[in-house]
N, C-alpha and C positions, 0 to 999 in steps of 0.2 A: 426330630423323627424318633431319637430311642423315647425320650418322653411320650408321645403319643402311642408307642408301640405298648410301652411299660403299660398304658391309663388304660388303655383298650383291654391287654388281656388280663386285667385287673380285676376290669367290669364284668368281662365275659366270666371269670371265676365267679364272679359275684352272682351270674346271673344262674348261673348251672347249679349254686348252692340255694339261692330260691325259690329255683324251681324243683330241685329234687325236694324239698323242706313243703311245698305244695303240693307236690305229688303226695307225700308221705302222709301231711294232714288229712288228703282228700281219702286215701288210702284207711286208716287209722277212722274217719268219720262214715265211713261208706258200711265197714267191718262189723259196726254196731249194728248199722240199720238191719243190713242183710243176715244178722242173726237170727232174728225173728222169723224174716220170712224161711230161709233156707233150713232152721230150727222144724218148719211144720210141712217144709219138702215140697214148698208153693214156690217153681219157679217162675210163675208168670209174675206173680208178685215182684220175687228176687229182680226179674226186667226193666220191670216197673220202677224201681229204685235208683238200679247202675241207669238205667237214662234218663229219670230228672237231675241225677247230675250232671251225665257227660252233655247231656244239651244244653250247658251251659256256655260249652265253648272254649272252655281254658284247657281240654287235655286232647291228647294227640290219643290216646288209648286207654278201655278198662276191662281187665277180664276178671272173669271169678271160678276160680277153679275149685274143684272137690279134693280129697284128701289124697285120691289118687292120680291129681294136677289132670283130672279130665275138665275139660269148658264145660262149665253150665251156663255163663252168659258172658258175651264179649262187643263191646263196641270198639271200632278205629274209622280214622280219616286223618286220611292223608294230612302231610305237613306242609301247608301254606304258609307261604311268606310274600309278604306283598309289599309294597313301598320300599324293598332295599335289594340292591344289585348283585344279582348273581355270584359274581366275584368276590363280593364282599362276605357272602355266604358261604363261599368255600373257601377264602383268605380263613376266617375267624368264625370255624363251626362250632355252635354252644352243643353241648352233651347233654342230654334229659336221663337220667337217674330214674328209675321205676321207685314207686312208692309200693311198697307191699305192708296188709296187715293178715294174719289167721282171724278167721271167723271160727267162731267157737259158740256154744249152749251151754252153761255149766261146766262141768270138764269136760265134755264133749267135744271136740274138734268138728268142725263140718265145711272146709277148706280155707279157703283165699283168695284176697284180693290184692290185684295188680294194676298201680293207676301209671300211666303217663304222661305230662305232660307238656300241652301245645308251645312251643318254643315261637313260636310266628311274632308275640308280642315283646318277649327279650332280643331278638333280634332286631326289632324296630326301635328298640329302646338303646339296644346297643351301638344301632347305625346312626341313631340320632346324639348320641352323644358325644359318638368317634369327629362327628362333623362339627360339633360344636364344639369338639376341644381342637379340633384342625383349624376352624376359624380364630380361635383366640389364641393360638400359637403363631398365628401367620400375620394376628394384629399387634402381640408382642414383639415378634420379628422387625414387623416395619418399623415400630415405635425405637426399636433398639437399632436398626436402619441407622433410621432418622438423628436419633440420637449421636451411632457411633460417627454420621458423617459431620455433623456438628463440630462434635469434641476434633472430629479429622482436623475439618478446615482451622480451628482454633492453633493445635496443635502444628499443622503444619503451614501455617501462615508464613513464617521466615523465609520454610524451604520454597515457597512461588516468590516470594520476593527476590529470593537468591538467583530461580529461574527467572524471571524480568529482567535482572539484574542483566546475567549470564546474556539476552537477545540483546537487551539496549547495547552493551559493549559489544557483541558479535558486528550491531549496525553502528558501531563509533559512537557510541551514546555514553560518554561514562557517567551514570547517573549515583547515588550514594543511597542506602538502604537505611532508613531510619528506625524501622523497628530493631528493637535489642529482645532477641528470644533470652528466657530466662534459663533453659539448655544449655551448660557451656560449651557443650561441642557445636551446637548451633550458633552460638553467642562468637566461638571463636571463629567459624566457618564464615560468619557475615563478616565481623572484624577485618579479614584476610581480604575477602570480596571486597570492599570500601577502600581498604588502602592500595590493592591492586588497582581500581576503576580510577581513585583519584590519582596515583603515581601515572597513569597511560595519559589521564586526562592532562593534566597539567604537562607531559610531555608533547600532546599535542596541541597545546593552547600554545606551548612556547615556540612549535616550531611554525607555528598559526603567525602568532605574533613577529616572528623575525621574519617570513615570508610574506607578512603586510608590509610590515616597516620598507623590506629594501624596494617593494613595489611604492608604495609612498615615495624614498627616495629617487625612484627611476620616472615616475609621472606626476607627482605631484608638489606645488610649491608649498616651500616649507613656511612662508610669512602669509598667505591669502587660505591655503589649504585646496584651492581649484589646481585644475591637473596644469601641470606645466609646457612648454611649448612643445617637447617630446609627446607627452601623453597625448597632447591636444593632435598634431599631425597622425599619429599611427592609428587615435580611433576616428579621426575625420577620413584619413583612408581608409578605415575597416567601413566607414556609414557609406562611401561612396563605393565601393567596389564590394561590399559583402550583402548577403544573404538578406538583409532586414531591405524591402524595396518601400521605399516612398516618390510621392507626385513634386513635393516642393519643399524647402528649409530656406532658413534665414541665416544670416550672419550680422551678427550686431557686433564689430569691433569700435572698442574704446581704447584712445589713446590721450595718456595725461602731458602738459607740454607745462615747460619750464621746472621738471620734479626735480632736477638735480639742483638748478639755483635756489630751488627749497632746501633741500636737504644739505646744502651748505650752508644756508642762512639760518634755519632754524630747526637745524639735526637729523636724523633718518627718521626720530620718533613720529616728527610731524606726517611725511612722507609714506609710512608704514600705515600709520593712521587711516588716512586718505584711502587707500588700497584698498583697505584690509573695509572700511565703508562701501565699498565699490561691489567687492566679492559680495556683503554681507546682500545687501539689497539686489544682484546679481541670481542670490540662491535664494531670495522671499521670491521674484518676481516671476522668475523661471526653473524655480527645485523643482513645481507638481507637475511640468511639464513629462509625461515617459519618455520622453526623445531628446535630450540635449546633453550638450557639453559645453561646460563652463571652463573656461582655460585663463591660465595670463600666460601668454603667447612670447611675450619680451620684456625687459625690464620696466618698461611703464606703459603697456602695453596689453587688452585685452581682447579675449575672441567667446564669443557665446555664440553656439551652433541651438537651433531651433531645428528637428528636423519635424516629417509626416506632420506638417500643419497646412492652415488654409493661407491665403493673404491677406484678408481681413484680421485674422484671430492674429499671424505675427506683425500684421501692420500696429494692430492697439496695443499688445505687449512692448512694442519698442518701444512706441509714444511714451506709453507707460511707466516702464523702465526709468527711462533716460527724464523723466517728470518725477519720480522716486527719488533716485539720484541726486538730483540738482536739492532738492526738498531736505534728503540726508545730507549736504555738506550744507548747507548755509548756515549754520551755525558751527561752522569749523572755521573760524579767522585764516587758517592757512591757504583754504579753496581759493580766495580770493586771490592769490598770487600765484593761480595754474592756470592753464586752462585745458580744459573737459570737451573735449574734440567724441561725438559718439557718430560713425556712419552702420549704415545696415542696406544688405543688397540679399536679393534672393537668390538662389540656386536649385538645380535640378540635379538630381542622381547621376545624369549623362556628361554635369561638368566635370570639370579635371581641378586637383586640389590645386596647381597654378593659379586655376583661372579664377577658382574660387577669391585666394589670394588677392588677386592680379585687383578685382573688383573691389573686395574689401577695401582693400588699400584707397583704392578711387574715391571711396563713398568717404571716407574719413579725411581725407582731403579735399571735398567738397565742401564739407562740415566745417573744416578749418577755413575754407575759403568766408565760408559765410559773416560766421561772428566769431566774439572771444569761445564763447564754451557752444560750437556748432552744432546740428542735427541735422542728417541728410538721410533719406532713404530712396537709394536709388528705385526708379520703375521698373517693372517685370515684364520683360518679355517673351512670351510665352514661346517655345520652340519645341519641334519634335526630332525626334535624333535620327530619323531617316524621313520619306517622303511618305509614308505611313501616316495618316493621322491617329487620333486615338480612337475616334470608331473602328477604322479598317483596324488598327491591332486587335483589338474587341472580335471582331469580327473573323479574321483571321484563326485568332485562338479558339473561336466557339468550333467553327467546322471542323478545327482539328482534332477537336475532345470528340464531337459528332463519330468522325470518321474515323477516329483513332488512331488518329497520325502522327504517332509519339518513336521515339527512336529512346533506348537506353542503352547511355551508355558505364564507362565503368573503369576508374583508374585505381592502380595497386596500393594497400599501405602493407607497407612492409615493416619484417624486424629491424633494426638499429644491430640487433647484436651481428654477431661471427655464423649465423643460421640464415640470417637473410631471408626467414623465413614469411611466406605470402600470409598477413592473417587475416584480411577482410582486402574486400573490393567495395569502393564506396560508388555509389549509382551519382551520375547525371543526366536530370534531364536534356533533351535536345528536340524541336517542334521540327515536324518535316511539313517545308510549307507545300504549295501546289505542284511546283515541276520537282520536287523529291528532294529539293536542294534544305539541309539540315540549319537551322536558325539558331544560333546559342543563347545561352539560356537568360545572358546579361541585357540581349534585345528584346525578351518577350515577359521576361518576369516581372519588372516593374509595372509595363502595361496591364499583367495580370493580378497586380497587385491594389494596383488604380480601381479594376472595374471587379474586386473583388472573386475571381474566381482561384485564387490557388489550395480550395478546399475540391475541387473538381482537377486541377492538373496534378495533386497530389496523389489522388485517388487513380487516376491516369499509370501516375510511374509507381504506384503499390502494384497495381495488377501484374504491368510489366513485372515485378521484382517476385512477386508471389509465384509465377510461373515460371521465373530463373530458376528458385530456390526447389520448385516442385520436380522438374527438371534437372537439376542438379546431380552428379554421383555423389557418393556417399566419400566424407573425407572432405568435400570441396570446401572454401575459405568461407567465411562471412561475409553475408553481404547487406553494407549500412546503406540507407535511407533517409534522409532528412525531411523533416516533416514543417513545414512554414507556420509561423504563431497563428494566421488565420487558421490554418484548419485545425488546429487543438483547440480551440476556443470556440470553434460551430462544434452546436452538441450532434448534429446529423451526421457530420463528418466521423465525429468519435464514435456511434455507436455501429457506423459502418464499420470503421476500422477495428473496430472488437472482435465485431462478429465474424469479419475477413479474417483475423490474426487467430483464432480461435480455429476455427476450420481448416487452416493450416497444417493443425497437427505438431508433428516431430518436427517439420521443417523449420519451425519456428524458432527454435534453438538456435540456427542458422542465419537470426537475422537478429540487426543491431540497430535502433531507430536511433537518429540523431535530433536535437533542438538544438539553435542557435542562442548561446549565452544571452544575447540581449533579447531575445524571444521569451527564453526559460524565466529572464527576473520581471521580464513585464508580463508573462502569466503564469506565474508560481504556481500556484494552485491544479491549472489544467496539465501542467509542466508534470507533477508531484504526479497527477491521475494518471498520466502516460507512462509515466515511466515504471509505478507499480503496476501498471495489467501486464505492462511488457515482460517484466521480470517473474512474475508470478507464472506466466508463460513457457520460462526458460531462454527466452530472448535477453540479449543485450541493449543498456540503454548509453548513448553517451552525448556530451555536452559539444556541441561543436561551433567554431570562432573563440575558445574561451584565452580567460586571461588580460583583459585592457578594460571592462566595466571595473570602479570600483567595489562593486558588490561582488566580484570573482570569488574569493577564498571563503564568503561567507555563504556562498551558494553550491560551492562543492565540498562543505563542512555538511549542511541541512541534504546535499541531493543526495550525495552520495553516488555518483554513477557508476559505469564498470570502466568507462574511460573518458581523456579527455582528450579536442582535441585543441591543440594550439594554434591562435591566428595565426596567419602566414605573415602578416610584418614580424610578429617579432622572432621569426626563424629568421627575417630577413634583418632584421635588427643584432640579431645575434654576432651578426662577422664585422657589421659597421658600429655597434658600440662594444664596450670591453664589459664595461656595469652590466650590462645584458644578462652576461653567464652567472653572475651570481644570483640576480634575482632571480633564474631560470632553475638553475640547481635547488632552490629554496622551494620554487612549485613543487618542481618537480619531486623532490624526498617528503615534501607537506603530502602529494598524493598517493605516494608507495606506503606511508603509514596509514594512509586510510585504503588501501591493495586498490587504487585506481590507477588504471596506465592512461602514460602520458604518450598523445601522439602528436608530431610537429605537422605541419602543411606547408604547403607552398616551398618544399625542398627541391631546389635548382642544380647546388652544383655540390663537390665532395668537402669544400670546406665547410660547409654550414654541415654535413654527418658528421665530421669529424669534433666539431663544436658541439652538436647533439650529443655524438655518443661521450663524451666528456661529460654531459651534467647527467647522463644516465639515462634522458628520455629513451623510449623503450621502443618507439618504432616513428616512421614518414611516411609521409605523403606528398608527392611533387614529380615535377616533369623530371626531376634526376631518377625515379626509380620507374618512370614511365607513362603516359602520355594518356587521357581518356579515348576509352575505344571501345 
């Protein structure tokens, strides 16, 4: 701005010494003419003269005065200025300077003239040039913009690295900053940042790693690597009584006969061998299944769960298997002195893990009945776990979405500490069927699960929970939500649930959406999508059943949630094994480093809080702090 100011009134000096210097010319050329005539006292003539000048156009005024400054001739007009702005003409008025010369005869004096002139064309010259140095000042400007933002980003490259840095570790990310700024203060400032990110990381890799390890130890065998007969029973009860609903699962158990007369004749190595071929083709034949568990159940002794499959698809998988199998030992000299006993029976969600068992056992001793190395697969008999068929369940549940015959209900988690403090109510569903009498939710969700609607029953208990929350005073607890893999996975579902959670407002804050661990690893992805709109929200998101997949600690390293919650066996495993509390305490301090709270479920009586508060879990859930209502 002073540069354009300085150029301007530069110009405008320039232009006021031009024009007085033309005034002056015109003045000095005029003085001659009019000698002659004004010499012989002809002032028509004298007229004649000052106006083939002034009707030229360039002067604003011409008079000619006699000796006694009386007018003998004068022309003026007005000062036009055209093409430039008012303001701009009184911001930066140029001065016109009168030209004056004497008119003289010899030594005779016989007056003067007085030219002025027209400024209308230096003002045009002046406003055109103010603009045109305002243009190229404004093209420098940007060029130097442009420029300085360049050299910026060049320059402060480290410091956004360092900001990256600074969020990836805020979300547990300890990632390491490669560039070395040539700055030492920047140079030392990354330095600092790196050996911080790597000293956090590596404290949380190791306490990653010893809270795999003792889970390893507590569910899994240490010679095959498949979950051992604990692990295998605690998540065959979480498949039968949790949240994941399916129509039908298999059970293929295998049991090896004579391994110990092996493994005295011809060492454990043989023995181990055998096994350890059993597992392998065990995890080719059914790893890309989403739904199983692979166990060795007893010393020589296996259980593979199939669940949500058809009869057909686990019928040819067994076949399969057990034709695998036999394929991988035959050229093991040892098989021949076992025998490979494989039975497989199917099961429904409604059995009980006895009966499951109870079957098992039958079908492999069918198997034994038959040949040296048996195959039996017992028939399936179809059954409904009341007098209900699966239409009328169908059917049932439709009129209830219809008519919106939904009841929510709602049990406490509480703090763990000496506050006992209420901090969320977790919702359950419950169907009110036609005479008002309340249906739980273990009778109607897997048939909802069957005929695919729990993107519609979920949307059902949002509403309810939406108008809890709206309705709610100010101060009141959180209230969680659990959300069924079906309906994160319909995209109709999700962009209802945006748009609902979005319209919410403040309330939002107020609410905590749950997924079920084996829900969250078999759809990552919609898991990830959920959980960021929620939190971007100010809603809470948390993981709920977790703890028994072995994908757990790799899953709440990548989610990140605000909490977890713990299945209810291994709260209830807590008082009946001792190994329990240590692997517990290990989740449990893995998820305070990453600020997740850890909450139990399924808590009955005071010795399981008393075990709780012992490894530090931070708060429960269960009929001991109060009853769904």
């Amino acid at each position: 701005m002073v540069i354009l100011l300085v150029s301007t009134a530069g110009t405008r000096r320039y232009l006021e010494q031009q024009l007085a210097s033309h005034a002056q010319d015109a003045a000095s050329a005029l003085s001659i003419s009019l000698s002659e005539s004004l010499g012989k006292s002809d002032s028509v003539f004298a007229e004649t003269q000052v106006l083939s000048v002034f009707d030229r156009g360039y002067f604003q005024r011409i008079d000619v005065l006699d000796t006694q400054r009386n007018v003998i001739v004068t022309k003026a007009l007005p000062t036009k200025i055209e093409g430039v702005p008012i303001w701009f003409v009184q911001l930066m008025p140029i001065h016109t300077p009168a030209g004056e010369a004497f008119i003289g005869s010899g030594w005779r004096q016989l007056g003067k003239v007085l030219v002025v002139s027209q400024p209308t064309y230096a003002y045009q010259h002046l406003w055109r040039t103010t603009w045109q140095l305002l243009l190229w000042l404004l093209a420098i400007c940007l060029v130097a913009l442009l420029l300085l933002q360049v050299g910026l980003r060049l320059i402060l490259k480290p410091l956004r690295a360092i900001e990256y840095t600074a969020h990836e570790i805020q979300a547990k990310k300890f990632i390491q900053i490669d560039q070395r700024p040539k700055a030492p203060e920047l140079a030392s400032v990354v330095m600092a940042m790196n050996q911080m990110s790597k000293r956090v990381g590596e404290m949380l890799d190791a306490e990653t790693a010893r809270a795999e390890s003792l889970r390893r130890q507590a569910f899994e065998d240490d010679a095959t690597g498949l979950a051992n007969r604990r692990g295998f029973e605690l998540r065959l009860t979480e498949l039968l009584t949790g949240e994941f609903h399916f129509d039908l699962g298999l059970v293929i158990s295998v049991e090896l006969d004579d391994m110990r007369l092996l493994n005295r004749h011809a060492g454990f190595a043989a023995g181990a061998g055998i096994m350890q071929t059993l597992a392998d083709e065990a995890r080719a034949t059914f790893g890309h299944l989403p739904s199983t568990i692979l166990a060795r159940s007893n010393e020589f002794s296996f259980s593979f769960v199939l669940a949500d499959i058809s009869q057909s698809q686990a019928t040819e998988l067994a076949q399969a298997f057990r034709a695998s199998l036999m394929q991988a030992l035959s050229d093991n000299e040892f098989s021949q002195q076992i025998g490979i006993q494989v039975g497989a029976v199917f099961f429904t969600q409604r059995d009980s893990r006895s009966d499951v068992f109870a079957r098992a056992d039958l079908a492999v001793e069918t198997a034994r009945q038959s040949e040296r190395n048996g195959f039996a697969l017992l028939s399936f008999q179809p059954q409904e776990s009341s007098s209900l068929g699966s239409f009328a369940w169908r059917t049932l549940i439709a009129t209830a979405l219809t008519e919106k015959r939904w009841r929510l209900l709602t049990q406490p988690v509480v703090a763990l500490d000496s506050t006992k403090l209420l901090l969320q109510s977790e919702c359950m569903a419950r169907l009110v069927d036609a005479h008002g009498a309340l249906v739980p939710a273990a009778s109607f969700l897997p048939m909802a699960a069957r005929h695919r609607l729990m993107p519609d029953i979920d949307k059902a208990m949002l509403t309810l929970a939406f108008d809890h929350l709206k309705a709610a005073p100010l101060g009141a607890p959180m209230l969680a939500v659990n959300l069924s893999p079906q309906s994160i996975a319909d995209p109709t579902f999700v962009a209802w649930f945006e748009r609902e959670l979005t319209e919410l407002g403040n309330s939002v804050e107020r609410l905590a959406i749950e997924i079920s661990e084996f829900g969250a690893i078999r759809n990552l992805a919609a898991t990830v999508s959920v959980k960021d709109f929620v939190q971007s929200l100010g809603g809470q998101f948390g993981i709920d059943h977790f703890g028994l997949e072995p994908q757990a600690l790799t899953l709440l390293r990548e989610m990140l949630p605000n909490y977890v919650k713990l299945t209810g066996s291994l709260s209830a495993d807590l008082v009946a094994v001792e190994t329990s509390t240590d692997m517990l305490s290990s989740f449990v301090s893995l998820a305070h480093s990453l600020d997740v709270m850890v909450i139990a479920q399924q808590v009955e009586n005071k010795a399981q809080v008393t075990t709780l508060r012992a490894t530090k879990v931070d708060a429960g859930q269960g009929y001991y702090f109060g009853a769904p209502k």
